[in-house]
N, C-alpha and C positions, 0 to 999 in steps of 0.2 A: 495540282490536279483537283482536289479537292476544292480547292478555293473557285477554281474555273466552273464544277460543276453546281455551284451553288447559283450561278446570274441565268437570267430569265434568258430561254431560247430568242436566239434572229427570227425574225417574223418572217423571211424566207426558210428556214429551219423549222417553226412551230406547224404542225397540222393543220390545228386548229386555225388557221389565218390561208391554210388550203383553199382552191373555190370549193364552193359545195358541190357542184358536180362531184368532182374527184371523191370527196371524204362518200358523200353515198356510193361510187361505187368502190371503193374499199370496203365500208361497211357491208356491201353486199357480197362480193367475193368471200369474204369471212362468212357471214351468213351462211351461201353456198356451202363453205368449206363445213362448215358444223354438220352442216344436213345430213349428208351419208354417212359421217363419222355418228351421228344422233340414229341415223333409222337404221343403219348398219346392224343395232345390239338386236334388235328384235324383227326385222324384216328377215333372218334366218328362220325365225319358227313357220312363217308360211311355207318354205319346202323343208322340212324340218322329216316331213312323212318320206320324201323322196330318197333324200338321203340316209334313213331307217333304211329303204329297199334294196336301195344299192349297195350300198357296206354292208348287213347283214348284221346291223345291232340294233341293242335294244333304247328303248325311249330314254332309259336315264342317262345311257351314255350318248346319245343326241341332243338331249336338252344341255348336255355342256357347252355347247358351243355357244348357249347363251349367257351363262354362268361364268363360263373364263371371262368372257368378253370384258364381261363388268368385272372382273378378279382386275384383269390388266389395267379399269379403269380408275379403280382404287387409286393405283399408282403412281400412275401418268399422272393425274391430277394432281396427287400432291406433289410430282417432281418438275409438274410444265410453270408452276409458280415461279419458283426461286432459280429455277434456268435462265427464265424470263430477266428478272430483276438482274443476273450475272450478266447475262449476255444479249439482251433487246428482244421483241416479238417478233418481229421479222423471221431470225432462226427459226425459234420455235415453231412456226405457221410452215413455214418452207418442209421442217425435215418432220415434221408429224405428217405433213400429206404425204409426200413421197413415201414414207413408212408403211403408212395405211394403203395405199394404194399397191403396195408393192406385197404387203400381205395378202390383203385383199385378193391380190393373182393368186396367189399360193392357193388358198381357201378354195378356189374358185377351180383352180387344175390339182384339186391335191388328189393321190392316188389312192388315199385309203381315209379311214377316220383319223386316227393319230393324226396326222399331218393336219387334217382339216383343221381340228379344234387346237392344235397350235398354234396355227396361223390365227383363228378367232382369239384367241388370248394375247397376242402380239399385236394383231388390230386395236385390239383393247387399251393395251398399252403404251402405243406409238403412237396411235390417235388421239387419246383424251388429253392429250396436254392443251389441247387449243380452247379447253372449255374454263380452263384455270385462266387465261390471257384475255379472254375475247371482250370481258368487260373494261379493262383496262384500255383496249383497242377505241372501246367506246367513248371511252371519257377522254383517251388523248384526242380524239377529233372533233367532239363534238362541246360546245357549253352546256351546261346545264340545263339551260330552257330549253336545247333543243334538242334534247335525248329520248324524250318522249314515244315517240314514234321509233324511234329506235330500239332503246330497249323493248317495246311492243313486241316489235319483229323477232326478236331474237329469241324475247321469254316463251311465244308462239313455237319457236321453231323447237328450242331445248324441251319445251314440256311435250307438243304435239308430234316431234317427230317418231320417237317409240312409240307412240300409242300409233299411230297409224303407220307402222313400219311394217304388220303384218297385213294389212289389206292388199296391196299390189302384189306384194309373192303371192298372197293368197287368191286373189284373182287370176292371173297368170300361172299359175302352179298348174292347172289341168292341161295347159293347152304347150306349153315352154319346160324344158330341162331344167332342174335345178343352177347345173352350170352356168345358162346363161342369163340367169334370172339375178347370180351374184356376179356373171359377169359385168352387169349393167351397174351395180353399187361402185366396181373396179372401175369401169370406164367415165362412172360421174365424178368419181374421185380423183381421180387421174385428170381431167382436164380441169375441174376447178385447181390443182394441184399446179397446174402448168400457168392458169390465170393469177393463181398466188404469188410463184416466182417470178412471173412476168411487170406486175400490175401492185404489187402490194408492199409498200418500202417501211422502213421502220418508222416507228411512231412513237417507241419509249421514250419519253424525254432522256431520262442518263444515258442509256444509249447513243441518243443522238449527241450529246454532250460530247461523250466518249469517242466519237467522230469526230469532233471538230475538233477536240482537242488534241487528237491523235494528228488530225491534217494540219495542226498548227506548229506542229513538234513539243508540246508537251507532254511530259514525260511522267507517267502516273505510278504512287507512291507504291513500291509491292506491296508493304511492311499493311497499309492500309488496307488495300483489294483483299492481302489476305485472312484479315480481319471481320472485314465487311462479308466477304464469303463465309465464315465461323457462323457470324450473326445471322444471313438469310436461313442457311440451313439447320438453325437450333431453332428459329421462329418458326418454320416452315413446318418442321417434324415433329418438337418436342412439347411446344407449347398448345396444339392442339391435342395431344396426348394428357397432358397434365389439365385443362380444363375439362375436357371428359372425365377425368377421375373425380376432381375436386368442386363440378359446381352443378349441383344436384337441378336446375334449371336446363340445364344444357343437357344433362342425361337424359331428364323424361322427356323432353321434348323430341330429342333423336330418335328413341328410342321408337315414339311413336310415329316421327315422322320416316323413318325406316320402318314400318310396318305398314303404312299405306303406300311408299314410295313400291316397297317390294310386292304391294298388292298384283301390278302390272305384271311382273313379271310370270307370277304364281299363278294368275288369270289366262297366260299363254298356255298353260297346259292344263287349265281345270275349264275354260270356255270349247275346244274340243272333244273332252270327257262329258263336258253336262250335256252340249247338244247334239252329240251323238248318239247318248245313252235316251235321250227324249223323242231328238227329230230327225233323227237318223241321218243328220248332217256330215257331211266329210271334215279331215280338218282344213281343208280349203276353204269352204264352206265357212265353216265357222271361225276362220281368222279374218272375215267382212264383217265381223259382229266389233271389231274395232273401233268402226267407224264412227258408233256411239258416245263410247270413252273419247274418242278427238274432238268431238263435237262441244263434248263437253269440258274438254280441255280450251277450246276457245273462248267457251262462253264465263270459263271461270276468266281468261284475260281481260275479258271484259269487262265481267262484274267487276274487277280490281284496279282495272283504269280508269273504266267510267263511272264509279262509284266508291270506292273507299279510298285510293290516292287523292280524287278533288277533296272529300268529305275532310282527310287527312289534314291537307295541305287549310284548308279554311279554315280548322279547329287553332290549329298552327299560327295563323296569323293573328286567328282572337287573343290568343296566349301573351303572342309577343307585344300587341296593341297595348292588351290591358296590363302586360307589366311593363310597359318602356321598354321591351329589349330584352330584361332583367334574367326571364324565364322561355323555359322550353316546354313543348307537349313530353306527356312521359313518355316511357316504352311502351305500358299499358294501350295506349291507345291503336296499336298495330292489331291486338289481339283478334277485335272484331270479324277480322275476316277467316282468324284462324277457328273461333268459334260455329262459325258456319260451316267451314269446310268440317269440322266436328258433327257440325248434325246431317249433311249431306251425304256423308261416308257410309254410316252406318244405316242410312235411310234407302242410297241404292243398293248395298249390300242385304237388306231384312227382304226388300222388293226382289231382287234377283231368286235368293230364298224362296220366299212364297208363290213368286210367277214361275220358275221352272220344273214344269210340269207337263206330261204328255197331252194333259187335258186342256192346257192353257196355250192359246196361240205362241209361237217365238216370237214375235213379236214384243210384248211386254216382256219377256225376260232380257232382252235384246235394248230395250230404251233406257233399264236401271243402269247401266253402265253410262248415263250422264251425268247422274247425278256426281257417278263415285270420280269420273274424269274432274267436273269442275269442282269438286273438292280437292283432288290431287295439287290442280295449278293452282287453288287458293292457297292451300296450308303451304305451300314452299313459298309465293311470295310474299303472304304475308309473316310467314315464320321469319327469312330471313331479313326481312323489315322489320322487325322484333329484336332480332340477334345484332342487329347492327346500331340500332338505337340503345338498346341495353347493354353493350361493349363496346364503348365509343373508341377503346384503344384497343380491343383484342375481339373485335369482328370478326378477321379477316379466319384469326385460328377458330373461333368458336362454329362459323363457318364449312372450315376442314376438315373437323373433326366430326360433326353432323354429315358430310359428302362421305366420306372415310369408310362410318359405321351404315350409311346407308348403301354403298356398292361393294360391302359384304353380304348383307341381307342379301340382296338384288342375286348375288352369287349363289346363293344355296334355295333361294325358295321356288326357281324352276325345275328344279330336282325333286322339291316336297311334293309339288301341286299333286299328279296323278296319284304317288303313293297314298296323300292324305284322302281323295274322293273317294278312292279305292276302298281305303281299310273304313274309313267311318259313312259313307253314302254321301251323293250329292248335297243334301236338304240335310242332315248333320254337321256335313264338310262346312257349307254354308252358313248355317246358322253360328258355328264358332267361330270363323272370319268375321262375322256382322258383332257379333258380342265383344268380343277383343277390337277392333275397330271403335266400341263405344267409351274404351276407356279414356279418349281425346276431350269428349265433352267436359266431365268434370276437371280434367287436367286444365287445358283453358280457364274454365272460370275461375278456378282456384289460382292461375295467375293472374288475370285480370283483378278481380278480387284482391287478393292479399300481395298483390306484386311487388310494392314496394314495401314489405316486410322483409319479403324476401330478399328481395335486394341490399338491404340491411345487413344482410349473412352473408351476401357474399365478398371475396375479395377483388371481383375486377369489374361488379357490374356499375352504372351509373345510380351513384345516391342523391335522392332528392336534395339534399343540402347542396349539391354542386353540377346541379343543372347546368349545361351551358360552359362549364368550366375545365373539359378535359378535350385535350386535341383528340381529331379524328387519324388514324394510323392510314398509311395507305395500304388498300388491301389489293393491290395491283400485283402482288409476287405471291401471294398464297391461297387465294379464295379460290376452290374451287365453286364452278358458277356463278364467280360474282369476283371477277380483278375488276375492282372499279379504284378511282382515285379519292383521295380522300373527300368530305362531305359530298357523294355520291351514291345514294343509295339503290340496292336492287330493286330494279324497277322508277327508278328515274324520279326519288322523293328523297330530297336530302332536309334534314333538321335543319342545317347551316346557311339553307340558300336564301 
């Protein structure tokens, strides 16, 4: 068996040798598939107020339903990995929607709180396996040149669909039941769920392997499988545990990038409070003020495809020009864009600070939320564009370990938001979210700067003495946000290609 899984797919068996019709619409169905499980986490808090009236509780035990969500998505992510690698993508896609979707019902007819926010935590956690695969999905069908536009789509869709998850409830919420507002998340879910099992076949290579060689009568080693099973699920769980403890690169940077990731979150219950307390906005009202942060969530995809991936990829070719081959761009050089999303953060965070105000139109308090969106989408892709270069063989955990510790934050800081504007005032509250936000800046430069000292220290990152010289791992069974295959980078920039 073993020996059988090692030869290159039948070119009626490989994906990638699919027409392209098909592979985009695969690609797209997934896409689909992401979307409500992505706007799902935060398109709750626009009827968030309805559901306060009609259960008869209070705001912090409402805001959980946004907080499990992300508890269960902790999970699911790192278990939709190494499922995947066991047993193909196909599964995984198939019983994560019908999961979600079938919560989803629940959520939607549940008869009291309790139920409701169980069923959001089991959304949470039946759902997010597909974000741990979907890269991987990517790479099996498409070559490398022509991921491009692909991963566009996708990173679009993962970074922009929370940020504008609350605008349509929050448009709709005056006029529509809560009911039927999450009925509609159920029934988008539900029939891309049915396009999935219909339309979407498997694409894991071993997988497919594992098909043919089952339809061939070969008969595969246990003694191995359960071996190979030992291995996925010690990579999967424990190695990204043990580089969080031990590789002080990896902590600060999670650290902070779970504090701007969990901004969003925290922003769902502190943009109601501020413009309520100002403009006597509803919080219907005030979950259109989203629209800002998506905007700017685009515009960070942009700034990052159309200018630091080319900029990347050219620096890249000079390298390898002028040394024969020899050498590689560092890691260092990802940094740039996490630099910016460094001064962008705290730039619309100090603006929101100073424009909200009863004297100051809503309007400007309402536009700093672009800045802080296309910082959010820069610092993830270029961070992870960082972590991938700088771990050529433990990406995929350094990765998981950052997704991990950021949908813990994401867990508890929609529960802090109101107590925090409450006990310290808006324009306090504010002012220490923008201050803490700036500690990104110097952390950046001080990698860029001194990085390959550091690197020096550590035990798994890439030393300049052996550029070029360490295999790339596949990170197709563990990455949450980013199953891609080996030299594949997030965001569709590989060192190797």
């Amino acid at each position: 068996m073993s020996q059988f899984l090692s030869c290159v797919l039948p070119s009626e068996h490989d994906p990638r040798q699919w027409s392209e019709r098909k592979r985009w619409m695969i690609a797209l169905i997934i896409w689909n598939l992401i979307a409500p499980i992505d706007m799902a986490i935060t398109f709750y808090s626009g009827v968030q107020g309805q559901i306060q009236d009609q259960f008869g509780t209070s705001n912090t035990i409402a805001t959980l339903g946004v907080g499990l969500y992300n508890l269960g998505g902790v999970f699911g992510v790192l278990f939709g990995g190494p499922l995947s690698e066991l047993y193909g993508r196909r599964p995984i896609y198939v019983v994560s929607s019908i999961c979600f979707a079938v919560f989803s019902l629940g959520a939607t007819l549940s008869p009291n709180i309790s139920t409701l926010l169980v069923c959001r935590g089991l959304m949470g956690l039946l759902g997010s396996p597909v974000f741990s695969i979907y890269g991987g999905s990517v790479a099996d069908l498409f070559m490398p040149e022509e991921r491009g536009p692909v991963v566009a789509l996708f990173t679009l869709v993962l970074q922009g669909a929370p940020t504008i998850g609350p605008v349509p409830s929050s448009f709709l919420g005056p006029f529509l039941p809560w009911r039927w507002l999450l009925g509609f998340i159920t029934i988008w879910g539900g029939v891309v769920g049915a396009a999935t099992i219909l339309f979407v076949p498997e694409t894991e290579p071993k997988a497919i392997r594992r098909k043919i060689a089952k339809a061939e009568g070969m008969v595969p080693d246990v003694k191995e499988i359960k071996s190979s099973k030992a291995k996925v699920w010690s990579k999967a769980l424990l190695t990204p545990i043990t580089m969080l403890r031990n590789e002080p690169i990896i902590i600060w940077t999670t650290l902070y990038h779970s504090f701007v990731y969990g901004l969003l979150f925290l922003l769902l219950e502190a943009f109601p409070h501020i413009y309520d307390s100002h403009y006597s906005m509803s919080r219907e009202q005030a979950g259109l003020v989203f629209i800002a942060p998506f905007i700017g969530n685009v515009l960070g995809v942009l700034i990052y495809f159309g200018y630091y991936k080319p900029q990347y990829e050219a620096r890249q070719r000079v390298i390898q020009i002028e040394s024969g081959g020899k050498s590689e761009i560092e890691p260092e050089a990802r940094l740039p864009g996490v630099i910016l999303a460094s001064l962008v953060i705290p730039l619309g965070l100090f603006w929101l600070t100073f424009s909200a105000h009863p004297d100051i139109h809503y309007f400007f308090p309402i536009v700093s939320g672009v800045p802080i969106g296309m910082g959010m989408t820069l610092l993830q892709l270029s961070l992870f564009n960082y972590y991938i270069d700088l771990y050529p063989t433990m990406s995929a955990s350094a990765i998981a370990a950052n997704s991990a510790v950021r949908g813990l934050v994401a867990t508890v800081l929609p529960s802090v938001g109101l107590p925090l504007y409450t006990s310290l005032g808006i324009r306090n509250a504010n002012v220490l979210l923008a201050c803490v936000s700036c500690i990104g800046l110097p952390t950046s430069i001080i990698l860029y700067v001194f990085g390959r000292r550091l690197r020096a220290t550590s035990r798994w990152a890439k030393q300049a003495m052996d550029v070029g010289s360490l295999p790339h791992e596949s990170t197709g069974a563990v990455a949450p946000l980013l199953a891609q295959s080996p030299q594949t980078h997030y965001g569709g920039t590989s060192s190797s290609e």
